[in-house]
C-alpha positions in Angstrom: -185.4 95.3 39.6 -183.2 94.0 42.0 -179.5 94.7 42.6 -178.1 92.2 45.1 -174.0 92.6 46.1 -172.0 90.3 48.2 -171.8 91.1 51.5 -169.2 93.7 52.7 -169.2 95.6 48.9 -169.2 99.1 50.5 -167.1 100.7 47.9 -168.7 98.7 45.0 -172.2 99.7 46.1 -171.3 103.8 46.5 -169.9 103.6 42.3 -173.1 101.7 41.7 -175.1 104.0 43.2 -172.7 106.8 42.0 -173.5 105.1 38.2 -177.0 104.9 38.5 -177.6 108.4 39.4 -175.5 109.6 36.7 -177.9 106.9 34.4 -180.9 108.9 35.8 -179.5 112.2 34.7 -179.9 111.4 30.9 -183.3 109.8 31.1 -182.9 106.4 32.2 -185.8 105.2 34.4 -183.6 104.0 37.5 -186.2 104.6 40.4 -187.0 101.2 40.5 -184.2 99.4 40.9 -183.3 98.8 44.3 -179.4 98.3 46.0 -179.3 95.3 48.9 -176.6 92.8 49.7 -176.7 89.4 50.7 -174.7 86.4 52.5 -173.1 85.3 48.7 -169.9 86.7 49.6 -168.7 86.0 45.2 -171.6 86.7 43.3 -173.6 89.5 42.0 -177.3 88.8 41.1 -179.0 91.3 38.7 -182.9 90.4 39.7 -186.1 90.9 37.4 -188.7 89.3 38.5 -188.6 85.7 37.9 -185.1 86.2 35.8 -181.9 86.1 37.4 -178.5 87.1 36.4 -175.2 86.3 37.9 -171.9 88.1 37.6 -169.0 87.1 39.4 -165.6 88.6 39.1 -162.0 87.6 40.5 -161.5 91.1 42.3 -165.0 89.7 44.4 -163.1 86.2 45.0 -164.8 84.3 42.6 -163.3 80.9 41.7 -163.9 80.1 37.6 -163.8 76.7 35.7 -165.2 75.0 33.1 -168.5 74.5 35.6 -168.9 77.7 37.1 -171.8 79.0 34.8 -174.9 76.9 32.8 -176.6 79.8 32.2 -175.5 81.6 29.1 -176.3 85.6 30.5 -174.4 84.8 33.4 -171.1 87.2 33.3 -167.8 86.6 34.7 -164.9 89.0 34.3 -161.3 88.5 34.9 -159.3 91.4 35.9 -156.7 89.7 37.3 -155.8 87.2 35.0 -152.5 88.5 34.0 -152.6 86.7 30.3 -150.7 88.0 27.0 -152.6 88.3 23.9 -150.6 85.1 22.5 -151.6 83.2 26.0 -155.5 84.1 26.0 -155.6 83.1 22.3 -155.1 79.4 24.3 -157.7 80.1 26.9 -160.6 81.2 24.8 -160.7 77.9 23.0 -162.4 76.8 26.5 -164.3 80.3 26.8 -168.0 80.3 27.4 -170.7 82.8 26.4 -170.2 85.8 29.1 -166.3 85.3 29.9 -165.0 88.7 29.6 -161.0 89.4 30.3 -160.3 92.6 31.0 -156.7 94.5 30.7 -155.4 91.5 27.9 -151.4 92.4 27.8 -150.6 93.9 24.0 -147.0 95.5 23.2 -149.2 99.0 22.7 -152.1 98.6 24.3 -154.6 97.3 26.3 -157.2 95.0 24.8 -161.0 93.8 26.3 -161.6 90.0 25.1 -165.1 88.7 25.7 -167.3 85.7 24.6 -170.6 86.4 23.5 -173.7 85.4 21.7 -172.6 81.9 19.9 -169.3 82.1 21.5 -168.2 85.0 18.9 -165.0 86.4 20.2 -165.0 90.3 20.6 -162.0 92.8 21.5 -161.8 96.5 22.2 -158.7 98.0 22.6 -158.0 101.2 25.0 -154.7 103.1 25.6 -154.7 102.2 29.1 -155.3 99.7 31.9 -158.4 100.4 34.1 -156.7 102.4 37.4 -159.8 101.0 39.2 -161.3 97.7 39.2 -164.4 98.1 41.1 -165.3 101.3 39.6 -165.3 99.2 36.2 -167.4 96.6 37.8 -170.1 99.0 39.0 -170.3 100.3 35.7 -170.4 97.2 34.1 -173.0 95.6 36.6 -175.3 98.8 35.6 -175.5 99.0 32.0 -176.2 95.2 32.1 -179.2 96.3 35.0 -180.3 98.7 32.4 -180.6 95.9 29.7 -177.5 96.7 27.3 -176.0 93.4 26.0 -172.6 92.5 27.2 -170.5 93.6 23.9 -172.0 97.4 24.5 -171.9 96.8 28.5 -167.8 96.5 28.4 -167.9 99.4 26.5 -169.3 102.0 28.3 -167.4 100.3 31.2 -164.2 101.1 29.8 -166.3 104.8 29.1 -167.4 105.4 32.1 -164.3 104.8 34.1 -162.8 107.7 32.1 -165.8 110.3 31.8 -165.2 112.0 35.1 -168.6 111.5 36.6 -170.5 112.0 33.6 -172.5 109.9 31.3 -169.9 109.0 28.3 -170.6 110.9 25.3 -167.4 111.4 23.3 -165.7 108.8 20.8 -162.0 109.7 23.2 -164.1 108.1 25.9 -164.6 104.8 24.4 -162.1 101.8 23.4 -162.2 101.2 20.0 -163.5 98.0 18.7 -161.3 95.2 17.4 -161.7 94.1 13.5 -158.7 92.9 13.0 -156.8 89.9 14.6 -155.2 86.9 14.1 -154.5 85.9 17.6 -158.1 85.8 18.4 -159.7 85.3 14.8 -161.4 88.1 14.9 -162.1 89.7 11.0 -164.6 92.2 9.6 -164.7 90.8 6.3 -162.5 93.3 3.6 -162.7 96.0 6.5 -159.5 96.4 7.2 -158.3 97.1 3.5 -161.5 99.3 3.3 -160.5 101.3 5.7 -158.5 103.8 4.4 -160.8 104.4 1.4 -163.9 106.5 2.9 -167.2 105.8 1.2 -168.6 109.0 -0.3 -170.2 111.2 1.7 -173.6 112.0 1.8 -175.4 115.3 2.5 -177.4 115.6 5.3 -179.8 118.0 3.8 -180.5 115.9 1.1 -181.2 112.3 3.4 -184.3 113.6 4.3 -187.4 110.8 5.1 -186.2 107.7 4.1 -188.5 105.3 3.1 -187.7 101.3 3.0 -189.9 99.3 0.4 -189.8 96.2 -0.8 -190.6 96.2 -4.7 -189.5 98.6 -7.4 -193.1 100.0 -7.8 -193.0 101.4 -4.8 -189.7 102.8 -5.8 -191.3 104.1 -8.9 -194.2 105.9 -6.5 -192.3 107.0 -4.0 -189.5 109.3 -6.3 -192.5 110.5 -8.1 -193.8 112.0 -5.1 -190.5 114.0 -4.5 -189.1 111.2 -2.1 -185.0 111.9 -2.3 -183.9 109.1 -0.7 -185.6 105.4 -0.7 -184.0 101.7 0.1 -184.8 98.6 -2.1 -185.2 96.0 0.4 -186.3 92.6 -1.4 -186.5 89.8 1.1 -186.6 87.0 -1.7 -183.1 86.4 -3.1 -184.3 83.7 -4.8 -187.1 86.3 -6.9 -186.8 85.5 -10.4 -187.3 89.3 -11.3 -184.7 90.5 -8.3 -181.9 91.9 -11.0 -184.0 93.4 -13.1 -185.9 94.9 -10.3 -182.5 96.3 -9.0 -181.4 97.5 -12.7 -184.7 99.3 -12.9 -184.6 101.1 -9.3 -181.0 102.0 -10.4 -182.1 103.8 -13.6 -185.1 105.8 -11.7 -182.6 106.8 -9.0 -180.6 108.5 -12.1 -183.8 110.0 -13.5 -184.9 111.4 -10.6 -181.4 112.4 -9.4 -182.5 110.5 -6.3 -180.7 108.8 -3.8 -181.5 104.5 -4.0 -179.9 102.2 -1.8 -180.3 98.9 -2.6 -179.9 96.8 0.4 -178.4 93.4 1.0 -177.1 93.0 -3.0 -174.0 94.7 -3.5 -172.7 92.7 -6.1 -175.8 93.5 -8.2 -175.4 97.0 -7.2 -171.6 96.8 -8.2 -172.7 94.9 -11.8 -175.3 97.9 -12.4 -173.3 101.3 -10.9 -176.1 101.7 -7.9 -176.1 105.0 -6.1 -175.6 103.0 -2.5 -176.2 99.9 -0.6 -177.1 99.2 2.5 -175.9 96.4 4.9 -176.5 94.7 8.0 -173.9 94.1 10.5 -173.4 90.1 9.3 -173.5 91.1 5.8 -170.3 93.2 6.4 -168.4 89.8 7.4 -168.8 89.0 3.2 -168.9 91.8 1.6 -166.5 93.4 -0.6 -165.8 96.8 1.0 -162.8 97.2 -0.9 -164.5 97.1 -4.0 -167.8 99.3 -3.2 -165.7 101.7 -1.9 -163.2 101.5 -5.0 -166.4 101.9 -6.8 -167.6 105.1 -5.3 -170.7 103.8 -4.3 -172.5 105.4 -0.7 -172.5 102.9 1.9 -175.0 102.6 4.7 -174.9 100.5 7.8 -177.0 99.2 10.6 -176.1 99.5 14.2 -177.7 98.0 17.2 -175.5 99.6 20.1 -172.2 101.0 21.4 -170.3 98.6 20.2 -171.0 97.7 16.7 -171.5 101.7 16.4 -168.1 102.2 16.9 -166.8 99.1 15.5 -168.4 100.1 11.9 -167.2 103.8 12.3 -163.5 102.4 11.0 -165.0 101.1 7.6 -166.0 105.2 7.1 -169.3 104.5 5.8 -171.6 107.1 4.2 -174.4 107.0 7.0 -175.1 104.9 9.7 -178.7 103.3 10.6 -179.5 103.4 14.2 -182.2 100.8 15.7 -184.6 99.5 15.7 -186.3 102.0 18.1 -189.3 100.3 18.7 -190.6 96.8 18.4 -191.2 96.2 14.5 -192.7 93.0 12.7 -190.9 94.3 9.0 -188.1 91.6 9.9 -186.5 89.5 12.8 -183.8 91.4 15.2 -181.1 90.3 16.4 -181.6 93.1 19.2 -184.0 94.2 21.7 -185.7 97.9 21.0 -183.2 100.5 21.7 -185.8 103.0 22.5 -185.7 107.0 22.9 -183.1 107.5 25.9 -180.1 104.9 24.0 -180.8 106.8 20.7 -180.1 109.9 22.2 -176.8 109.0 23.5 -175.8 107.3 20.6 -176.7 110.7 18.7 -174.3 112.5 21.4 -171.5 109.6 20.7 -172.0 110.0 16.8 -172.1 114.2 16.8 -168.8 113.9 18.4 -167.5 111.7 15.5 -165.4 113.4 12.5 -167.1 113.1 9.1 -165.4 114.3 6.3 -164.5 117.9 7.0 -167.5 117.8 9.5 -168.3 116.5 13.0 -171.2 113.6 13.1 -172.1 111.1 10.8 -175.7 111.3 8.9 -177.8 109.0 11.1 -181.0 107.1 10.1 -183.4 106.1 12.8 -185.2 102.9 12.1 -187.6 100.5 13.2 -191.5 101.1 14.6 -191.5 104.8 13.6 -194.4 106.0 12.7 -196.4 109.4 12.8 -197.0 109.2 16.4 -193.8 108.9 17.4 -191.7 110.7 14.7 -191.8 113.7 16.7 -189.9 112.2 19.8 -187.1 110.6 17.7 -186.9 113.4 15.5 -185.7 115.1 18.7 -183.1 112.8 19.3 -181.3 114.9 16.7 -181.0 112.2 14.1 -180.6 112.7 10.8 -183.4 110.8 8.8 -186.2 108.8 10.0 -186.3 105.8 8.0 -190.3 104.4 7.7 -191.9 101.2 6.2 -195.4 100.4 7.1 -196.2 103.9 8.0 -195.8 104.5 4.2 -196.5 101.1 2.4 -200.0 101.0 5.1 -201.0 104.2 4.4 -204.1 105.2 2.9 -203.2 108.4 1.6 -199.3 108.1 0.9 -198.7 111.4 -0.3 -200.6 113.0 2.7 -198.6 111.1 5.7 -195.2 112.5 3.2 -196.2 115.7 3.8 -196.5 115.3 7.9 -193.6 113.3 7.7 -192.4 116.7 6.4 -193.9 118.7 8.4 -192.3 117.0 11.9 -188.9 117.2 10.4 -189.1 120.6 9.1 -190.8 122.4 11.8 -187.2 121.8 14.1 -186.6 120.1 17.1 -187.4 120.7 21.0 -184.6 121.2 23.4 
């Protein structure tokens, strides 16, 4: 890979390099990206192979319009825009994907506005401006180099300009996501009302290995094999048994005294007193929260990065799902594999998070884990490891239990 600065970008390229050690010191594989300039005096180009990326920013002299980008992971920031909230509100009616304004003017506060995929508008707010511009941009420009989409890129931005020459680990490091916002029509479905009403908590102890399956024989199989915790996850919402599928999975999770999240459903789960649900990150923009929570029902949620991490950490769910880790085939991502050295840091970001009277959510790793790898992302210091195929393929189902057991009761390196 390929980092190629405008000519003259002394300062810019010393924080890049600066960042990209510091990247290197937590595991990122940075030895083969390379640091040149060249004659574009505007424009930074983020080079693999055949792909190109372009950022340009106003602190580099970059000139913006409606023209000045066709391709949609091209990035352009604004630092020096000089916009309220109430004026950008205007301008991002023109916004394309990869716009991002930093240092949007707020009566309290400082606010991040970008565009991303679809043109979704996205804030994070932060108690300060950013003192330096360039340091900000070198951040930026490397956590997209190291593949991080944009929404989790202006995060650790924001981060890394206040970690003091560290890799940022702490949730005081990081702005906090916006859910909430007329001005730029910005809403996490009932989240906000939600909020002050924590989801119960669940016991890390008890989380354990957490299998996903997809009917309620498996559900059946699995708690009669001493499995704690289990997700129904049925794909068909049009199944003409899918409520009574649900009631049944309900009524084992009471006889077993066994944890069952039912995933996706939550007004069945409501209807039929479930023990939890699970959601994805869209579903949360039309569910109830409100009324789960009201309802004393466990609620989990998936996360794909920084941002949406700390986003869904002001709903106070009951665990949060971290992936996918590897490349799965169970369903279609809206994410690229986060792989061994972001779960790690997420796991730093999360054990520094309060839960209940504790410190760190209970986290479930998900996606591609099987026995092979279990080991490594059990050392991640995660919670639970969350596994499909590795137990619906398995030939002997109570045998790969008890080595899923074995890797996650025998402790952890480091």
């Amino acid at each position: 890979m390929k980092l190629i600065l405008p000519s003259g970008s002394h300062t810019l390229r010393t924080h890049i390099l600066s960042v990209l050690s510091l990247a290197k010191q937590v595991g990122f594989s940075t030895d083969n990206i390379t640091v040149s300039c060249s004659d574009d005096l505007y424009t930074i180009i983020v080079q693999q192979g055949d792909n190109a990326r372009h950022i340009s920013a106003d602190i580099l002299g970059s000139i913006f319009n409606s023209e000045s980008s066709t391709n949609e992971r091209d990035v352009r920031i604004r630092y020096l825009h000089d916009m309220s909230e109430s004026q950008l509100s205007t301008s991002l009616e023109a916004a394309q994907q990869g716009d991002v304004f930093v240092d949007v003017v707020t009566a309290s506060q400082w606010l991040d506005v970008w565009s991303c995929r679809e043109r979704v508008i996205k804030a994070s707010a932060a108690a300060s401006s950013v003192n330096d511009h360039t340091k900000h941009l070198a951040w930026l420009v490397v956590s997209i180099a190291l593949d991080f989409p944009l929404e989790d890129a202006v995060m650790v931005a924001r981060a890394g300009c206040v970690s003091r020459e560290t890799w940022p680990s702490h949730l005081n490091q990081f702005p906090k996501p916006v859910i909430e916002n007329a001005n730029l029509d910005i809403r996490v479905g009932w989240a906000v009302e939600a909020s002050s009403l924590p989801f119960p908590t669940v016991s890390k102890s008890k989380l354990g290995l957490y299998p996903v399956v997809d009917s309620v024989d498996w559900v059946a199989k699995l708690l009669d094999l001493g499995i704690k915790t289990v997700q129904l996850r049925i794909k068909q919402s049009d199944s003409p048994d899918l409520e009574q599928q649900i009631v049944q999975a309900i009524e084992l999770g009471t006889k077993y005294r066994a944890q069952v999240f039912i995933n996706d459903y939550w007004q069945l789960a409501i209807k039929h007193g479930a023990y939890g649900v699970h959601l994805g990150q869209e579903d949360i923009e039309i569910a109830n929260l409100k009324l789960l929570a009201e309802q004393g029902i466990a609620l989990g949620l998936s996360t794909h990065g920084y941002y949406e991490l700390l986003r869904i950490i002001q709903i106070n769910p009951s665990y949060i799902a971290l992936g996918h880790i590897f490349p799965t085939t169970t369903k279609e991502m809206p994410s690229k594999p986060q792989g061994l050295i972001k779960l790690g840091l997420y796991q730093r970001l999360i054990d520094s998070i309060p839960y209940g009277k504790q410190m760190g959510y209970p986290t479930v790793a998900i996606g591609g884990i099987d026995l092979q790898t279990a080991t490594a992302v059990w050392n991640c210091g995660v919670t639970s490891l969350a596994v499909v195929r590795a137990i619906t393929l398995a030939d002997d189902v109570h045998d790969v239990i008890q080595q899923f057991h074995t890797i996650m009761d025998g402790g952890r390196d480091g």
